[in-house]
C-alpha positions as CSV (number, residue, x, y, z in Angstrom):
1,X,104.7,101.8,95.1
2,X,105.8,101.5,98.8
3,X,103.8,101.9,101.7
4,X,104.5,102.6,105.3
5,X,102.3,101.5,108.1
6,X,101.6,104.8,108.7
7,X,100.2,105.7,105.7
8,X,98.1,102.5,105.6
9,X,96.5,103.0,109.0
10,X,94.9,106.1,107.4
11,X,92.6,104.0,104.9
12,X,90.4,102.5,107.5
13,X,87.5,105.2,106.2
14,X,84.2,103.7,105.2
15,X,85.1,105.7,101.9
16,X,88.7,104.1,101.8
17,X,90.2,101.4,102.4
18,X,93.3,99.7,102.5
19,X,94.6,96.4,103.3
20,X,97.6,94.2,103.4
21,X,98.2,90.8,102.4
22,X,101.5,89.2,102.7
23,X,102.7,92.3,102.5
24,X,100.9,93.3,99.4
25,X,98.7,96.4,99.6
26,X,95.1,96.1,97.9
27,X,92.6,99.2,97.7
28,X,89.7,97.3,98.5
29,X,87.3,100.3,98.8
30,X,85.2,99.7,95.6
31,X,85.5,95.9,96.0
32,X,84.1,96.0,99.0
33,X,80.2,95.9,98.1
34,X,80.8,93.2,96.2
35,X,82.9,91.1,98.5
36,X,80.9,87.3,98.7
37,X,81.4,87.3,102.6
38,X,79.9,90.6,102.9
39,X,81.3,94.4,103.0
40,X,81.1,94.4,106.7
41,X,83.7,91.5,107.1
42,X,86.2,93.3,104.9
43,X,85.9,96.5,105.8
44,X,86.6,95.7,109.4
45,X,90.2,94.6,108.7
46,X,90.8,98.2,106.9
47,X,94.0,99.7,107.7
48,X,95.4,96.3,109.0
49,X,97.3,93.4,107.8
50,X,94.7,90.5,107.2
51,X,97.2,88.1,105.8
52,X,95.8,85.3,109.3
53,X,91.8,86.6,108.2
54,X,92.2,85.8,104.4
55,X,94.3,82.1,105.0
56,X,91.5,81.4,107.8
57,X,88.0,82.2,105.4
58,X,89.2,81.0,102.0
59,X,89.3,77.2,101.3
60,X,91.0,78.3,97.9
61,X,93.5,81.1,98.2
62,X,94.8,80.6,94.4
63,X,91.7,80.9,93.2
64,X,90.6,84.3,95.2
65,X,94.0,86.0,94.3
66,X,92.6,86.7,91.0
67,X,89.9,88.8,92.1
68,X,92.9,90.8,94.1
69,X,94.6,91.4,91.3
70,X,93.3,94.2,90.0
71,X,93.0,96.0,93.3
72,X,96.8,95.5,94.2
73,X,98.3,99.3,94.8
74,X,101.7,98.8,96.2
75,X,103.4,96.7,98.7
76,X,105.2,97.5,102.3
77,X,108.4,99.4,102.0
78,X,111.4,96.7,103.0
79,X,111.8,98.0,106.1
80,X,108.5,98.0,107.6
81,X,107.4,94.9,109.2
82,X,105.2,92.6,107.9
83,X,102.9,92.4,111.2
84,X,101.1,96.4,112.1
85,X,100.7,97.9,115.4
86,X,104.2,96.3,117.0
87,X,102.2,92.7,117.4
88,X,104.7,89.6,118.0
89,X,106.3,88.5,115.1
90,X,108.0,85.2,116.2
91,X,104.4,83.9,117.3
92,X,102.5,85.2,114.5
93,X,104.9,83.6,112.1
94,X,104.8,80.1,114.7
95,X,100.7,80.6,114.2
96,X,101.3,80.4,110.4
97,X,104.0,77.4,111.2
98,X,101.0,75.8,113.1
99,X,98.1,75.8,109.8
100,X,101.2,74.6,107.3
101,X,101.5,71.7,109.5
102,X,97.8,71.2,110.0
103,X,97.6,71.4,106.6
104,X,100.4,68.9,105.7
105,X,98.8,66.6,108.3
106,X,95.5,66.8,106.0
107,X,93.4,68.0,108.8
108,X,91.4,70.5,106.6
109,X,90.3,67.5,104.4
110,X,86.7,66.5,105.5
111,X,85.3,62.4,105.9
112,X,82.4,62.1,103.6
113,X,81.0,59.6,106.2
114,X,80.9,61.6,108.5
115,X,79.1,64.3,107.0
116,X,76.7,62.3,105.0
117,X,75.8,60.2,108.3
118,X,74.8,63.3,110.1
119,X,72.9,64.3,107.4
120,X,71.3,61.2,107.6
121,X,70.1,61.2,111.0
122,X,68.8,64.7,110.5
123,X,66.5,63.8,107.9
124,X,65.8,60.1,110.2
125,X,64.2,63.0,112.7
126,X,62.1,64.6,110.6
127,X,60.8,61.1,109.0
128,X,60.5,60.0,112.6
129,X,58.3,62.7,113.9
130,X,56.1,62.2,110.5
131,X,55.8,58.8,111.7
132,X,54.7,59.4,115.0
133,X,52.1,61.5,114.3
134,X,50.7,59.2,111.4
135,X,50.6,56.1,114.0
136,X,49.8,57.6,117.1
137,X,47.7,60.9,116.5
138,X,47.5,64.1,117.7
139,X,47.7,63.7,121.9
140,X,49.5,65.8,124.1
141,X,51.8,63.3,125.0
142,X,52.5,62.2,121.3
143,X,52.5,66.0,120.4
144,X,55.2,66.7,122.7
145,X,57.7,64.3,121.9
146,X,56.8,65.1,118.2
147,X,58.2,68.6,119.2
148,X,61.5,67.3,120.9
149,X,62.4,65.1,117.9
150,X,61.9,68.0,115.5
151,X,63.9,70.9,117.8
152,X,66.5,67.9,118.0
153,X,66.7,67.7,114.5
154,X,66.4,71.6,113.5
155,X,69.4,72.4,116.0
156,X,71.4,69.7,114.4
157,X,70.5,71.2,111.2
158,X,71.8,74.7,112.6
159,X,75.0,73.0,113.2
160,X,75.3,71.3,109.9
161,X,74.5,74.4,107.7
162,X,77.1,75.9,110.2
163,X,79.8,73.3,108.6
164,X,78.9,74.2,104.9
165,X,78.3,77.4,105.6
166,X,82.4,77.8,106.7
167,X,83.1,75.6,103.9
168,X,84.5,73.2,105.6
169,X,83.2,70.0,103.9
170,X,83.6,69.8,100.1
171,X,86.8,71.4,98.2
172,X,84.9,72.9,95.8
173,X,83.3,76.4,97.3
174,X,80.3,75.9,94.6
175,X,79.3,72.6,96.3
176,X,80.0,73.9,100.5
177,X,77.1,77.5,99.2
178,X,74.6,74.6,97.2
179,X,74.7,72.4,100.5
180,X,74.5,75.1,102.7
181,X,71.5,77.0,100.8
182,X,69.7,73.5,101.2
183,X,70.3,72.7,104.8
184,X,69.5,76.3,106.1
185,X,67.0,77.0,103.5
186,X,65.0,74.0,103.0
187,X,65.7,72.5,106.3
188,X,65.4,75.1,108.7
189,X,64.1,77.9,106.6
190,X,66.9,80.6,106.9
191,X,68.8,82.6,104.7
192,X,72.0,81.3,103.6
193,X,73.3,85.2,103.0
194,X,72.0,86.6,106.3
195,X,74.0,84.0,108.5
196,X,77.3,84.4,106.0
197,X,76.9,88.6,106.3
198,X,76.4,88.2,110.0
199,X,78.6,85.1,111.1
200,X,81.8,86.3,109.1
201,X,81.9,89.6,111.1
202,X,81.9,87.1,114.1
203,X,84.6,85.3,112.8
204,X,86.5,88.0,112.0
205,X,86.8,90.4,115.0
206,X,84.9,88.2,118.0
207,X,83.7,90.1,121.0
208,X,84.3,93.2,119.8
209,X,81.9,96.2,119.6
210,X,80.8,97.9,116.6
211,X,82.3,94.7,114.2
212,X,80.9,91.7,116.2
213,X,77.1,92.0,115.8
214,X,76.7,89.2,118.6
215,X,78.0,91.6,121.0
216,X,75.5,94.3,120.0
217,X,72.5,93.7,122.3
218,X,70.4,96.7,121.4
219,X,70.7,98.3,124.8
220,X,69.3,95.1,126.6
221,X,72.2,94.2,127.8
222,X,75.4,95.4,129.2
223,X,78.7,92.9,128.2
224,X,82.5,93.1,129.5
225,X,83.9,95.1,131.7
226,X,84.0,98.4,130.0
227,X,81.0,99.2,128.1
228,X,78.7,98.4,131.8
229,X,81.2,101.5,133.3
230,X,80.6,103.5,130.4
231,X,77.0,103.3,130.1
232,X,77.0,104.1,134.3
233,X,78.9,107.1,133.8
234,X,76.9,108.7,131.1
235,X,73.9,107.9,133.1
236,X,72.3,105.0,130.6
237,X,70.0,103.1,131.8
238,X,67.9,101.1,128.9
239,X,66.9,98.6,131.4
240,X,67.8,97.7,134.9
241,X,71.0,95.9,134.3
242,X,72.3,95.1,137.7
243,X,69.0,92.6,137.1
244,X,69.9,91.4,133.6
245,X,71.4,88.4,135.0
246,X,67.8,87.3,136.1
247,X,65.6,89.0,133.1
248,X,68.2,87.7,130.7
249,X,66.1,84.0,131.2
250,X,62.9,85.9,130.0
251,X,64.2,87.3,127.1
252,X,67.4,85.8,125.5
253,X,66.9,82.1,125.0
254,X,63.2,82.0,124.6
255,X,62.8,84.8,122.0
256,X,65.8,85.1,120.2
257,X,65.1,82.2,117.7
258,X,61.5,82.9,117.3
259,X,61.2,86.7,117.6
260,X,64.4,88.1,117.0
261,X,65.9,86.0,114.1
262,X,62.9,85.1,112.3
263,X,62.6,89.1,111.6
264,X,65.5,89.8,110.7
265,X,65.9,87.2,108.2
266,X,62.5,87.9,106.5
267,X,63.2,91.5,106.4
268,X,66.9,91.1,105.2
269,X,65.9,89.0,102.3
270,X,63.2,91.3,101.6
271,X,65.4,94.4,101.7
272,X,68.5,92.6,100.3
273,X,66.6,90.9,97.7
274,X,67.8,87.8,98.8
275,X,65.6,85.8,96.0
276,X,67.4,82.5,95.8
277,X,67.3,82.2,99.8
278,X,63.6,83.4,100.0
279,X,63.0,80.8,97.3
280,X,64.5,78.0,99.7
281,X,62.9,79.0,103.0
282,X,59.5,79.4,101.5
283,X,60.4,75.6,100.3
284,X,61.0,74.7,103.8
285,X,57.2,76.6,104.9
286,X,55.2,74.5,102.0
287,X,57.0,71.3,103.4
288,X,56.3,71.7,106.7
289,X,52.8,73.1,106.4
290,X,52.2,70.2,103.7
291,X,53.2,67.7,106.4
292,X,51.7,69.0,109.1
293,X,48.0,70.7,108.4
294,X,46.6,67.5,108.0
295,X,47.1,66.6,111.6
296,X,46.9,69.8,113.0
297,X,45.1,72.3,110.7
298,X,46.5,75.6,110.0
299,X,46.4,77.1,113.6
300,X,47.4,73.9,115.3
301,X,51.1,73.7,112.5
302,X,52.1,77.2,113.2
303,X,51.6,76.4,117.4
304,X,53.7,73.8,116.8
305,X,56.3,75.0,114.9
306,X,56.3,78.4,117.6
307,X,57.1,75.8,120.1
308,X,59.5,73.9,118.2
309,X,61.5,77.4,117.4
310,X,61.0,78.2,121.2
311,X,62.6,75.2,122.3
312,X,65.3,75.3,119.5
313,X,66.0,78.8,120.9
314,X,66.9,77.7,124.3
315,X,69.0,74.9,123.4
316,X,71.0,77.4,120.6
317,X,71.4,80.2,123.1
318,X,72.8,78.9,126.1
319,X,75.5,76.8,123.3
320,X,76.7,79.6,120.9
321,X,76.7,82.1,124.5
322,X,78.6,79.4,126.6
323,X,82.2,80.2,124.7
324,X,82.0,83.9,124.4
325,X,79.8,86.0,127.0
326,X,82.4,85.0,129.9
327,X,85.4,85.5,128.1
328,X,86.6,89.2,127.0
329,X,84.5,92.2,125.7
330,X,85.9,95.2,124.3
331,X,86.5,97.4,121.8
332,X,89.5,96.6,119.3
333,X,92.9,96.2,120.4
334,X,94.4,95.2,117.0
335,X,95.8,92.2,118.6
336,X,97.3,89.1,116.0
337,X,95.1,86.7,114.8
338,X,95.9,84.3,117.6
339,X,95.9,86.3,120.7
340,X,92.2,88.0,119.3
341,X,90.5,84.6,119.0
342,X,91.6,83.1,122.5
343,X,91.1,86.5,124.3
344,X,86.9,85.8,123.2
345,X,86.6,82.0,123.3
346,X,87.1,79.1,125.5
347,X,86.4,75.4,125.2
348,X,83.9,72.8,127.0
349,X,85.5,69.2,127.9
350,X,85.3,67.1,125.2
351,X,83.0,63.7,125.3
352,X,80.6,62.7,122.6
353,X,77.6,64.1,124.5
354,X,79.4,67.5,124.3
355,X,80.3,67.0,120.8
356,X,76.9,65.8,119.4
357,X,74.8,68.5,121.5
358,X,77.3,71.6,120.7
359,X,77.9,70.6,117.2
360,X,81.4,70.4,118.5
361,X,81.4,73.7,119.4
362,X,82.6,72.9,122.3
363,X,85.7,73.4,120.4
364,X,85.6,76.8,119.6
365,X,89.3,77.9,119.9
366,X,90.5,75.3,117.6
367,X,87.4,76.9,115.1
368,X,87.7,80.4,115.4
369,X,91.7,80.2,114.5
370,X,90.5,77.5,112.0
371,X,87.4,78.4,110.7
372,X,87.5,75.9,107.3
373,X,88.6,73.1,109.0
374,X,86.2,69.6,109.3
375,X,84.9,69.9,112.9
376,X,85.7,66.2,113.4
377,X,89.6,67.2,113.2
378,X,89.6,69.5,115.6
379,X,90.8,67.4,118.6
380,X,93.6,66.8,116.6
381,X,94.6,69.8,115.9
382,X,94.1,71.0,119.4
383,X,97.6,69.8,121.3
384,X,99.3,71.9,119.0
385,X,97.2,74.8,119.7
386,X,97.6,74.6,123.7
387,X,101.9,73.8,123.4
388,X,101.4,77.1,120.7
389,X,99.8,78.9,123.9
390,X,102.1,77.9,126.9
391,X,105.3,78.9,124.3
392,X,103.5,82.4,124.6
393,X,102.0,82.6,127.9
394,X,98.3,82.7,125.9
395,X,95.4,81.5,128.2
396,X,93.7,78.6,126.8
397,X,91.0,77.5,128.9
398,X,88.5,74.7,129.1
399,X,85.8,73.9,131.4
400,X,82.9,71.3,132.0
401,X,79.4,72.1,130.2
402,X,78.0,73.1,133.5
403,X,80.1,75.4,134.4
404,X,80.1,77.0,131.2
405,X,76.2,77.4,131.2
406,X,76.6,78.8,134.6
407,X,79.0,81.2,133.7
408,X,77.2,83.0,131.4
409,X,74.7,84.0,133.8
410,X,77.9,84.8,136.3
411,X,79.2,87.3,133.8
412,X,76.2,89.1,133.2
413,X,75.7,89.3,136.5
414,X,79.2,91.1,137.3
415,X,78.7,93.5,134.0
416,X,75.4,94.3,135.5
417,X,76.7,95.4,139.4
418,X,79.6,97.0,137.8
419,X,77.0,99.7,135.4
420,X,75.1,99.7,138.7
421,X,78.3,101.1,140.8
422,X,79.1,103.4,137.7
423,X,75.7,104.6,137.4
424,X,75.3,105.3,141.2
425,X,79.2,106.9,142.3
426,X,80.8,108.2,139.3
């Protein structure tokens, strides 16, 4: 059968849904519960073409089109076009231009060293930190460099399981979830699943409200420019958010990691019956404790790790903010693939500080449009990306660390007078 855009647009229901890839239609309402990535993730790119979404999250395309198979409906009638909602063709199909040639240039192929020596010097820090604390005791001193060498190594853990978990190191998608379950299980004690369900709907539709859950601040916050004039008009008022700019440094980076996240994670593997992943974080708790208790005792461990996860907190918060809270918030515009990722991120200047501390996250343009690709190509990549934006008039933007860090705080700052001026005058 033959399908108008129309017609499609209608099966964005939770109950039905519909969506096109290269052109093919796929009923994808039952399939959805069962989707690997998550329902959430799939169900957000109902009613729209997610030809850019499916190339971007799938390491083996071939492979997934079997599982399509049986939910293709139809196709697009030959005269609709093959991009929805009247979005650019010509840069769309220049996008797609851009991953062939990525591709052909054998940037999504990983280096083995380079994975295996980060790796390396993960598990260096934990060794180390045993080592102190074997030679030099329990003192304050020795205690709280013990504490920096093991946050250092569980936020470069958090960036490592970040790599697998995008299945961006091995070709096989088997070996990128065994990895992954390993490094955030046994390493850090987290839930492979959890961070898939949650990250992917990051990936997918960043910065925007009801789809990006890193945008969804339980009332603590206001974000963008829209929501803070909303909330002032009907009269919300949580908290006092022309003052979340100043409370944000109480709450946000110091409890999000230990309070927050630690929760949710127990709960969801709980509720989700998550068994596997609660099998590997509970790994990760007898190892530590095993390590630890005879230095510290029982009490003395958990204090530690708390600190450790408060200071791991602070050092993941003000990275994973740094590209996003400043750049735009809003609800969905059903912009291409392109535009939608570089309207909510922005880069930090590369050096190998930047790139070792943010995991090179501080190029986060170059990884949202390429999600799979081996973080150590993305410089490469990146020339093409910017000459792709200037042909368009796309902003691409880059600034120092600093600035970024200070921007954060900036924006919260301006959503917080702008609820404030909503809230008192209209």
């Amino acid at each position: 059968r033959f399908y108008t855009w129309e017609e499609i647009q209608k099966h964005n229901l939770r109950t039905d849904k519909w969506l096109v890839i290269e052109r093919k239609v796929y009923n994808v309402t039952k399939w959805a519960n069962r989707h690997p990535g998550g329902q959430r993730v799939i169900s957000h790119c109902a009613g729209e073409d997610a030809t850019d979404a499916f190339q971007a999250f799938h390491i083996n395309p071939t492979l997934v089109q079997k599982f399509l198979k049986p939910l293709l409906i139809g196709e697009l009638a030959p005269g609709e076009p093959s991009q929805d909602r009247d979005k650019n063709s010509q840069l769309v199909e220049d996008f797609r231009t851009l991953r062939k040639t990525a591709e052909d240039m054998n940037l999504f192929r990983a280096s083995p060293l380079f994975f295996s020596l980060y790796l390396g010097h993960i598990i260096a820090m934990e060794v180390l930190a045993w080592l102190m604390v074997s030679y030099f005791g329990t003192s304050w001193i020795t205690t709280l460099i013990l504490a920096c060498i093991l946050t250092t190594s569980q936020a470069q853990a958090g960036w490592l399981q970040h790599d697998f978990g995008h299945l961006s190191v091995f070709k096989k998608s088997s070996w990128n979830h065994l990895l992954h379950k390993f490094v955030i299980g046994h390493l850090k004690g987290a839930s492979a699943n959890w961070w898939n369900h949650r990250h992917f709907q990051h990936h997918a539709k960043p910065n925007i409200f009801k789809k990006d859950p890193d945008v969804n601040m339980l009332h603590i916050f206001v974000l963008g420019d829209t929501q803070p004039v909303e909330y002032g008009k009907k009269k919300l008022k949580y908290l006092p958010y022309n003052h979340q700019h100043e409370y944000f440094f109480l709450i946000f980076p110091p409890l999000l990691i230990p309070v927050y996240f630690q929760i949710q994670i127990i709960s969801t593997m709980i509720r989700r019956r998550f068994w596997a992943d609660l099998a590997w974080a509970i790994s990760y708790y007898l190892r530590y404790f095993i390590t630890y208790i005879p230095f510290y005792g029982i009490l003395g461990s958990l204090g530690l790790l708390t600190f450790v996860r408060f200071l791991e907190s602070h050092w993941f918060v003000w990275v994973t903010q740094m590209n996003h809270i400043p750049m735009e918030i809003d609800s969905e515009k059903h912009r291409d693939w392109l535009s939608s990722q570089m309207a909510a991120t922005c880069n930090i200047e590369q050096s190998f500080f930047n790139d070792w501390f943010t995991g090179h996250l501080n190029f986060q343009i170059e990884h949202h449009l390429f999600p799979t690709m081996p973080r150590h190509n993305f410089w490469k990549v990146k020339p093409l990306v910017k000459s792709l934006c200037a042909k368009y008039g796309v902003q691409y933007e880059e600034k120092p660390l600093g600035k970024a860090f200070v921007d954060i705080v900036g924006s919260l700052k301006k959503s917080g007078d702008l609820w404030l001026d909503a809230y008192l005058h209209k």
